[in-house]
Each structure stands twice: as structure tokens, then as C-alpha cells.
N, C-alpha and C positions, 0 to 999 in steps of 0.2 A: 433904655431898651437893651435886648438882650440878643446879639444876631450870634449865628455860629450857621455853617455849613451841612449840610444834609442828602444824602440820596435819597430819596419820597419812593424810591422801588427799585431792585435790586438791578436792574438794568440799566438807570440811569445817572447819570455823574451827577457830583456835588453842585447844589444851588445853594446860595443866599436865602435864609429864613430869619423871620423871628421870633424868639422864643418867647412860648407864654406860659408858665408854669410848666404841665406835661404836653403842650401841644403847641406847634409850630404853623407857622404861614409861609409860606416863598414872597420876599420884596418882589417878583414880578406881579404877584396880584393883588399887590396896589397900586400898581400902576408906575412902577420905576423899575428901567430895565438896568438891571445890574445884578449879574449871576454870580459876583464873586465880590467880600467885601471889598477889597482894593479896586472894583470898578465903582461899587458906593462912593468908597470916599474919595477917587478918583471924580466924581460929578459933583463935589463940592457939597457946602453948609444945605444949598437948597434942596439936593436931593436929600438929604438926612431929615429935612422938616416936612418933606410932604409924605416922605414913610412915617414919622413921627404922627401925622394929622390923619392920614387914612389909617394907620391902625387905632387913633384916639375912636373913629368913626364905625370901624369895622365890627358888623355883628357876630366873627368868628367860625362862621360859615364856610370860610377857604383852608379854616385850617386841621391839619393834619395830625394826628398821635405821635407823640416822640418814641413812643415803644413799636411803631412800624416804619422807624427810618433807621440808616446806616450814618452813624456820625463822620465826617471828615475833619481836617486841620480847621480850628475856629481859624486861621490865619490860614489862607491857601499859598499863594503865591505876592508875597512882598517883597519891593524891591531888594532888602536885604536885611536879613537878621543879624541885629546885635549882641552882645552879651557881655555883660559886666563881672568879671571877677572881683571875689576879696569884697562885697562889698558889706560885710559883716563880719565885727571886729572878731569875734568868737568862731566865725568858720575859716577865718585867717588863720588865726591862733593854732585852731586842731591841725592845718594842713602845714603848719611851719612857714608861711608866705609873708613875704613883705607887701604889706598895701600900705603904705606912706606915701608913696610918687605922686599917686593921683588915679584914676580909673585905670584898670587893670579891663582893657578891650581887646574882644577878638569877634572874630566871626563865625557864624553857623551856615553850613552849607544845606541847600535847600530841602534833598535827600532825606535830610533827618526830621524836617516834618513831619509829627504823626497826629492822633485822631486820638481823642476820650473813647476807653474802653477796648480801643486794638491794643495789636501784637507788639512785641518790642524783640525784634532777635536780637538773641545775645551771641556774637561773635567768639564762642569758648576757646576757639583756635587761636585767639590773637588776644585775648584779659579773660583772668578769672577775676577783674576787681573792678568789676561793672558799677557803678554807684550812681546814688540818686540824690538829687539835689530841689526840693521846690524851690520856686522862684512865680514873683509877682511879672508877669509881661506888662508893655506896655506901647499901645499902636499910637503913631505917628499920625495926626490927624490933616496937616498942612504942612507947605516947606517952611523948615525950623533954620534959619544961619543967624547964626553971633545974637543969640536970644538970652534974655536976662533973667537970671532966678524968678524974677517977680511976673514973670509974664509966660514964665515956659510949662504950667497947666494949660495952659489956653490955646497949645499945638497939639492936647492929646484927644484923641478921637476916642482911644477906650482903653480897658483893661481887661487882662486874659490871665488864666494860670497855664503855669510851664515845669515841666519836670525836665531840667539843665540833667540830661544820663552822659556821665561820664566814664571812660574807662580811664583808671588810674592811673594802671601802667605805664602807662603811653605818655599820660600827660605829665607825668614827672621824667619820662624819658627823652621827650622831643624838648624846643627852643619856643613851641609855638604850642597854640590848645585848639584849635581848630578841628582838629583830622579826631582826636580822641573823643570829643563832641559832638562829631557828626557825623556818625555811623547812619546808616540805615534807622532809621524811626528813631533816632536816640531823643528826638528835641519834642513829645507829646506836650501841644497846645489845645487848652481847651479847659470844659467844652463851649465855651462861650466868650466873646468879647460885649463886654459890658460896659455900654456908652458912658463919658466922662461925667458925667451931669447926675450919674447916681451913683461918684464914689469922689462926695469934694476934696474929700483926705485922702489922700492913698498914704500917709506914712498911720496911718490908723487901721490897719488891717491884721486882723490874725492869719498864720499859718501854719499850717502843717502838714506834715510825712508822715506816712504810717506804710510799713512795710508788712505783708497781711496784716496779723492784729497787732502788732506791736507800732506805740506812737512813739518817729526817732528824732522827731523835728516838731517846734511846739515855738512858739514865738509871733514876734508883729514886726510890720514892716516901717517900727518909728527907731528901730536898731538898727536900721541902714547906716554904715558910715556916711555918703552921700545918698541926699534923696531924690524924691522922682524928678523931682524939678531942678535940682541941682548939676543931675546926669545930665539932663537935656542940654542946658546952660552950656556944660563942659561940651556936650559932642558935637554942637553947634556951633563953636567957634571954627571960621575960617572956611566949615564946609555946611553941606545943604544936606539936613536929615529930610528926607522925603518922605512924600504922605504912603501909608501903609508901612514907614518899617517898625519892624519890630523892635521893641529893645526886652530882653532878660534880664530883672536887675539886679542877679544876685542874690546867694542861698544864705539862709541865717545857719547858727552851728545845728549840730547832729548828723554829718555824713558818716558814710560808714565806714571810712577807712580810719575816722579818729576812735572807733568804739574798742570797746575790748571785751573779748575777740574782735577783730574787724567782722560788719557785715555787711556783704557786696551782693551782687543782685545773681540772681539763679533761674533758670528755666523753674519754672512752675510760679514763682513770685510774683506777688501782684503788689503793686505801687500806688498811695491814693495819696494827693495833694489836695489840699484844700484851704480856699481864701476867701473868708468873710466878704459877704456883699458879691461874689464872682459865682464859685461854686464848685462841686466837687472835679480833678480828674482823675482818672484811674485808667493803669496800665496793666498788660499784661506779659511778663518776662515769657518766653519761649528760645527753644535751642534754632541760635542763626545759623 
């Protein structure tokens, strides 16, 4: 199944839908009340299976056009977003970065949540080397501690695409990458999380970037240094990854600070990521 966030009219906030090709449902009218994924999967395996069974049932009568709703964060409010640097040997390489230690972690502050198809201020006063990064997400389905390679698909509840917006400057200037990452709208999820059960591989994914028309990122996610289940394994030891977070796991090469000329992100620019089995997102650069 395919859930992501939705305003159904312009007046009212984001609810829990699910998508069906070009048309959407709200989980409350099947009968499970949960407006936000993280109160989904906050109500555990059951409620997942009886949305699973009323939409097997439903004659599609509740549901709505996706071309008359407003998209929100597929991910609203998770306990906390993480994000894996370096975790592609080739976008190591372009940025000059050691990833030998082991995962290169930080965190994203909540702020930079955005939505398929909004705005992205670009901050001109503080980077002109705004950059874009796809990246495969991946939601935290149950508490995950000291979990073994062999068992750590089986804590994910789903998979989402993520454009990791970086500004450069910053992050080659600071000790930390957090703050350069988490501008206002910088972290665009979406537009969908796509339950584990219809992606058994995740290191079998294509992706890519395309900056208007130009493709700057083209690759699969089986050129992960560390994979999906490998990350969990690691983040899991000693602490408790809790259900709804997020993990980012890392851009494969073609950022734009390795190109030549560099190419950094611009009012007017639009940014489209895309991941086999997930689906497209697309951003829009504007003056922040």
C-alpha cells in the first residue's frame, strides 16, 4: 500500500490517505482512526491489516482525486529524522570525505520537512551553493535495539523518497551538518511511503536527480557502502530507533558541487527525484 498525507480542501489540515493510482481514501473511512502515519503505526501490525482488508473490500466510492488535494510531508511529524552521510563511495570521493569510520550520522531538524511539489526557499543571503541530494528514506516500523543484519527488514514499516537539500557552504564551514540541512523546507519527503511488503529489496532500486531537464544523479541503491539493513543493525545498537523515525540513507555520486562548472540550486529550479517501486518528487527552488 501506498499512504502519504493530504489536504481533501483547502481549508483543512493534512490527513492519512491511501493512494490508489490517481485517487486517494482517508484511513478514517475505513474505519481506523489515525490522521497522521505515526499514529498508524503508533496502533501497531493490527491496525495496518484492517486498513489493508477494508481497502481489499472497498468499492472506491470514498475516494477522492489526487489532482484536487494539497500534498503534505509523506512523513509528518516522526520522532526524529535521521540521516546518513558518505554512504556512496562515489559521492564520498566527489566531496573529498572520509567514510571509513563507519556511518557518518546526524540529524534533521523538523522545520525542514516538506511536501511533493512545494516551495523550497532558498536562503541567497546565507549560500549560493544550495545542493541537491536524492536519497532513499526509510520509516521505522517498531522499536528497533541491538537488531541483527538478518532480522533488521522486519522493523521497517515503509519506504519514502527524500531530497537530502544541502547548502554547502555551511557544511564544509561548521564541525556539525545539521543546521546546513535543515533550513526551512530543505528535507522534501515524499510523495508517498510505500509499505515494506512491496519493496523486499531495497538495495534494488533505481534512482535519480534531474535538475529541470538535465539527469545529475542516475544509479541504484545496491551501491550503498552500508545497506538498508545494515544501517538499522548499526543505529540500533545500545539505543532504541523508534517506530515512525525516519532514516535518509544517503546520496549516490552527482551532487552539484563535484560538477564542472559547479551546479547549485537557484530560485526558478525545479528538482525531481525518483525511485523505482516509490515514485516521483519534485520541488520547487524559490527566493527565501
Amino acid at each position: 500500500m501506498k499512504f502519504a498525507h493530504l489536504s481533501l480542501s483547502p481549508d483543512t489540515d493534512p490527513e492519512l490517505v491511501v493512494v490508489d493510482g490517481d485517487s486517494a481514501t482517508p484511513v478514517r473511512r475505513f474505519g481506523v482512526e489515525a490522521a497522521t502515519l505515526q499514529e498508524l503505526i503508533a496502533s501497531g501490525p493490527d491496525a495496518l491489516d484492517r486498513v489493508r482488508t477494508a481497502v481489499a473490500e472497498s468499492d472506491g466510492s470514498d475516494a477522492v482525486a489526487l489532482s484536487e488535494t494539497t500534498t503534505a510531508p509523506a512523513v509528518l511529524n516522526p520522532p526524529i529524522v535521521l540521516a546518513v552521510g558518505l554512504n556512496y563511495d562515489e559521492h564520498a570521493s566527489e566531496l573529498s570525505l572520509d567514510n571509513d569510520s563507519g556511518p557518518v550520522l546526524f540529524s534533521l531538524f523538523p522545520n525542514s520537512l516538506n511536501a511533493h511539489e512545494a516551495d523550497v526557499p532558498l536562503p541567497t543571503h546565507l549560500s549560493e551553493e544550495v545542493d541537491y541530494e536524492g536519497e532513499l528514506g526509510v520509516v521505522i516500523g517498531k522499536p528497533a535495539k541491538n537488531v541483527s543484519v538478518e532480522e533488521a527488514l522486519d522493523y521497517v514499516f515503509g519506504y519514502t523518497v527524500i531530497n537530502d537539500i544541502t547548502a554547502r557552504n555551511i557544511q564544509f564551514a561548521e564541525p556539525q551538518w545539521s543546521r546546513c540541512k535543515s533550513f526551512d523546507g530543505f528535507t522534501p519527503v515524499g510523495p508517498v511511503v510505500v509499505t515494506a511488503d512491496e519493496i523486499p529489496d531495497p538495495q534494488a532500486l533505481r534512482i535519480t536527480t534531474d535538475v529541470d531537464d538535465l539527469r545529475v544523479q542516475d544509479s541504484t541503491t545496491e551501491y550503498m557502502i552500508r545497506s538498508v539493513a545494515q544501517l538499522i543493525s548499526s543505529l540500533s545498537q545500545s539505543l532504541t530507533l523508534l517506530p515512525g523515525t525516519l532514516i535518509s540513507t544517503g546520496s549516490p555520486g552527482g551532487a552539484g558541487k563535484s560538477r564542472t562548472p559547479p551546479l547549485f540550486l537557484a530560485p526558478g529550479t525545479d528538482v525531481t527525484v525518483t525511485i523505482e517501486k516509490i515514485g516521483t518528487l519534485t520541488s520547487h527552488c524559490v527566493q527565501g
